[in-house]
N, C-alpha and C positions, 0 to 999 in steps of 0.2 A: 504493500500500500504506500500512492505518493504519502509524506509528510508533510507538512509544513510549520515554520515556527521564525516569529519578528519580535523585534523588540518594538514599541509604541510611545515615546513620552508624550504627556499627559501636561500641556503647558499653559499659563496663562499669569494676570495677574491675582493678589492673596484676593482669598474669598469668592471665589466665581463657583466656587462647586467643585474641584477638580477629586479631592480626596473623598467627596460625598459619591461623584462619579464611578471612581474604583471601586468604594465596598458595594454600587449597588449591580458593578460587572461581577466579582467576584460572590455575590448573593453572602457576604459576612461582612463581619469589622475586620478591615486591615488598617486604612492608615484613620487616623483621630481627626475631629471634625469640632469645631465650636464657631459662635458668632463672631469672634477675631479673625481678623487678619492676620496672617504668617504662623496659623496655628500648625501647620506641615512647615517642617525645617529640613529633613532629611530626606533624600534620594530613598524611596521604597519602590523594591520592587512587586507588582501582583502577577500572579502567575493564574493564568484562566486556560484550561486542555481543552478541547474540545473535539471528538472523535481525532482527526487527520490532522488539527492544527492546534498550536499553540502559543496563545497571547501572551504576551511579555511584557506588561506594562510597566510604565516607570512614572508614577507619581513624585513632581518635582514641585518646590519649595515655590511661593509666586516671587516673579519676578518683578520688581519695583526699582523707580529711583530713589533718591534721594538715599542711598544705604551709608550712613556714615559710621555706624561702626562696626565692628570685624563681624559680631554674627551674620549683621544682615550682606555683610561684602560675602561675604563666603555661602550662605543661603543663595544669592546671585549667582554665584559664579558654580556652583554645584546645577545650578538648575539650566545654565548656559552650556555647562558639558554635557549633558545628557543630550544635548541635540545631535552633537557631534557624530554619537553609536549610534543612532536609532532608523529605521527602515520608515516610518513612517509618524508622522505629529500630529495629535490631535490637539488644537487650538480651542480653549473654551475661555467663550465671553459671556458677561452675567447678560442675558435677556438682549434686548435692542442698547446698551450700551455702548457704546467706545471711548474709554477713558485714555491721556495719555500714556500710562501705564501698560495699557492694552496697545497701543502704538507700538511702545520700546519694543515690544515682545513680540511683536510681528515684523519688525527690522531683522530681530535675531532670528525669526525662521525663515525670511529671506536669505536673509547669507549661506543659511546652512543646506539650501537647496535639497531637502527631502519633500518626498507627498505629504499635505498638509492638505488635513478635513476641520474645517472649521466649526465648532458648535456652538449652537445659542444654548444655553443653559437657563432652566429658571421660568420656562416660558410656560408652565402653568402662572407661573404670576403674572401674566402677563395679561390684562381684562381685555384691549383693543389690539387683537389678533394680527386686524388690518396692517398695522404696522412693521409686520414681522416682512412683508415684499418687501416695500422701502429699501427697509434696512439692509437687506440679503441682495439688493441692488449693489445698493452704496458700497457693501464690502467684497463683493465680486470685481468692483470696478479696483478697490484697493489691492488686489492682491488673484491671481490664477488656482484659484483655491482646486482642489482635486473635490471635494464635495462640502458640500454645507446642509448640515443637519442640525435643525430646534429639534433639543429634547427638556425633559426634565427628570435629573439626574436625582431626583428624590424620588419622583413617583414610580421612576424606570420608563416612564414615556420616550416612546423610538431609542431607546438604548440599545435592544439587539439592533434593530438598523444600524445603529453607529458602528457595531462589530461585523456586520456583513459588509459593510464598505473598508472597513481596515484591512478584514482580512484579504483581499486581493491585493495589498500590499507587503504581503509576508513573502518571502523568499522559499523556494524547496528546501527541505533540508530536515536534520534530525530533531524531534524536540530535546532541551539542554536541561529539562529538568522533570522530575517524576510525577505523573499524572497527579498524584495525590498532594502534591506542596502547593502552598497557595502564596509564598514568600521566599524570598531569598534570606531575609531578616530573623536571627535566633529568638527565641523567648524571651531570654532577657531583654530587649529592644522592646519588645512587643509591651511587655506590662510595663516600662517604664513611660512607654505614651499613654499606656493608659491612664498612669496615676497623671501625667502632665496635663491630658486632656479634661480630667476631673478638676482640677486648680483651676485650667481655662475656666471653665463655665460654672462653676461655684462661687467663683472669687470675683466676680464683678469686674466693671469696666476699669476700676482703680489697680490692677494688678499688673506690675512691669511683665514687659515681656522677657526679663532678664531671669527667668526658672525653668532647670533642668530638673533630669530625675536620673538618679543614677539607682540599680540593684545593685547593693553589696552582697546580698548574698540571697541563693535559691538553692533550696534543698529540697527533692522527691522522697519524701517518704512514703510512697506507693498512694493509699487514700486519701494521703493529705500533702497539700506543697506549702511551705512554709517561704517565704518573701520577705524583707526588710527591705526597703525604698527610702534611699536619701534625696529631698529636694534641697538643693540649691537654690539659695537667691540673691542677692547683691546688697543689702540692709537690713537692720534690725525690725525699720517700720515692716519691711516685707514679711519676714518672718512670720509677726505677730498679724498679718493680714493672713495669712495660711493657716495660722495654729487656732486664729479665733479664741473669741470668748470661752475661757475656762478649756480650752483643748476641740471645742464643737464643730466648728470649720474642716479640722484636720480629720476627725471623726468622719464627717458625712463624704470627707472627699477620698478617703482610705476604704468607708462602706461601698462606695457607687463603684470605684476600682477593685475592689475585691468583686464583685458579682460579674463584672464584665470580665473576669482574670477566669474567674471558674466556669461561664459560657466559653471561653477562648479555651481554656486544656481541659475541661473536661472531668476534672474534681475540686474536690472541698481543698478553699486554701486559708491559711493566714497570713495576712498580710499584717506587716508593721510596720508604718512610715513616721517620720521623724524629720524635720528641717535643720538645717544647719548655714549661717551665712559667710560667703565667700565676694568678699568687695571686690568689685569690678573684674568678674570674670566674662561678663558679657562682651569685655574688647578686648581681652588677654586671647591673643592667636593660639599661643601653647596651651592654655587649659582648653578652648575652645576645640582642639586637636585633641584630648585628651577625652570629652565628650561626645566624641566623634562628629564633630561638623566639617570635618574635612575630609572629603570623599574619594581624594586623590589615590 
């Protein structure tokens, strides 16, 4: 039997849908999702089989201006290599928007001269439908799009259409990973976005975007997996923005990650998280390297 198997990034500027897009290809949670902007920092790969072919996606960090310090330079520049390897781009913009952010980002897949399907995202929100030609004009005229597909990457509206036009973009060839994997990314990776993505949307609009999560440690003890989760943040005020009143905050954000930790592996876990502050690691390249934001 022919095979086939591409790699696809998954580009655009923060907040268009892109990470909502992946988990609703791959029908689970792989990469974290909240109301903020640049809540995807990391290159993840989703891995989607299907009979003869296999999708390869690469959900990448939004690309934006103005990045003035190292995370967000390096968030950039991780999301600018991935164009480089890939067989084919999927371009998603929120709804009939075009921001200049959405500009930049369309420079960079000109240069890099692969097929590029362009998607409106979001466009159940969208009350006056009417407006969706206009638009799909206007950006045809911008750019030799290979296809332009409205979906809505929440409801799954035309999502499989989006994969039947990819897949003619995939090359012959072997697939490079096992029917059953749905990530390139280990465990550990996995629940520390998880506990990141509970801070995201727990912690309100007042919460820097200067917080990691590291596992110190994970132990299988068959029935039960045991987890300790250290967040990083860059002040004291932040801390006590996480730990909340009387310990509550850290509480309900270590509960809501622990249930989505045992939907993800499949048993009873305990989790333990804990803060600790580390000044100005948010523009220190080397610790930044050390939490792996640099993909190289």
């Amino acid at each position: 039997m022919t095979t086939y198997c591409g790699y696809i990034a998954i580009v655009g500027r923060p907040n268009v849908g892109k990470s909502t897009l992946l988990n609703q290809i791959l029908k689970q949670k792989l990469s974290i999702t909240s109301r903020k902007a640049q809540t995807t920092r990391h290159s993840i790969l989703g891995i989607d089989t299907r009979d003869d072919t296999q999708f390869v996606y690469v959900d990448t960090p939004g690309i934006h201006q103005g990045s003035q310090k190292a995370m967000n330079r390096m968030m950039n520049k991780t999301a600018m290599q991935v164009l480089k390897d890939v067989d084919c781009v999927v371009f998603v913009l929120e709804g009939t928007r075009f921001l200049p952010d959405d500009e930049m980002v369309l420079g960079l897949i000109q240069k890099a001269s692969v097929p590029c399907v362009l998607v409106l995202n979001k466009i159940d929100k969208i009350d006056d439908k009417e407006t969706l030609l206009p638009f799909i004009q206007m950006m045809s005229e911008k750019h030799k799009f290979d296809a332009i597909i409205p979906i809505s990457a929440r409801t799954g509206l035309q999502v499989d259409a989006l994969q039947n036009v990819v897949k003619a973009f995939l090359p012959e060839g072997p697939h490079l990973f096992d029917s059953e994997q749905f990530t390139d990314r280990p465990i550990r990776f996995l629940c520390a976005e998880l506990v990141r993505e509970k801070i995201f949307r727990l912690c309100g609009e007042e919460l820097p975007y200067s917080t990691s999560v590291e596992i110190e440690s994970y132990e299988d003890e068959g029935d039960l997996i045991r987890i300790h989760a250290l967040v990083w943040v860059e002040k004291e005020t932040h801390k006590r923005m996480i730990i909340g009143d009387k310990g509550l905050k850290m509480k309900d954000i270590a509960t809501q990650a622990r249930l989505d930790m045992e939907r993800l592996l499949g048993k009873k876990v305990f989790l333990h998280a804990y803060c600790k502050v580390k000044a100005g690691w948010g523009n220190d390249e080397r610790i930044l390297k050390q939490f792996g934001y640099d993909n190289d």
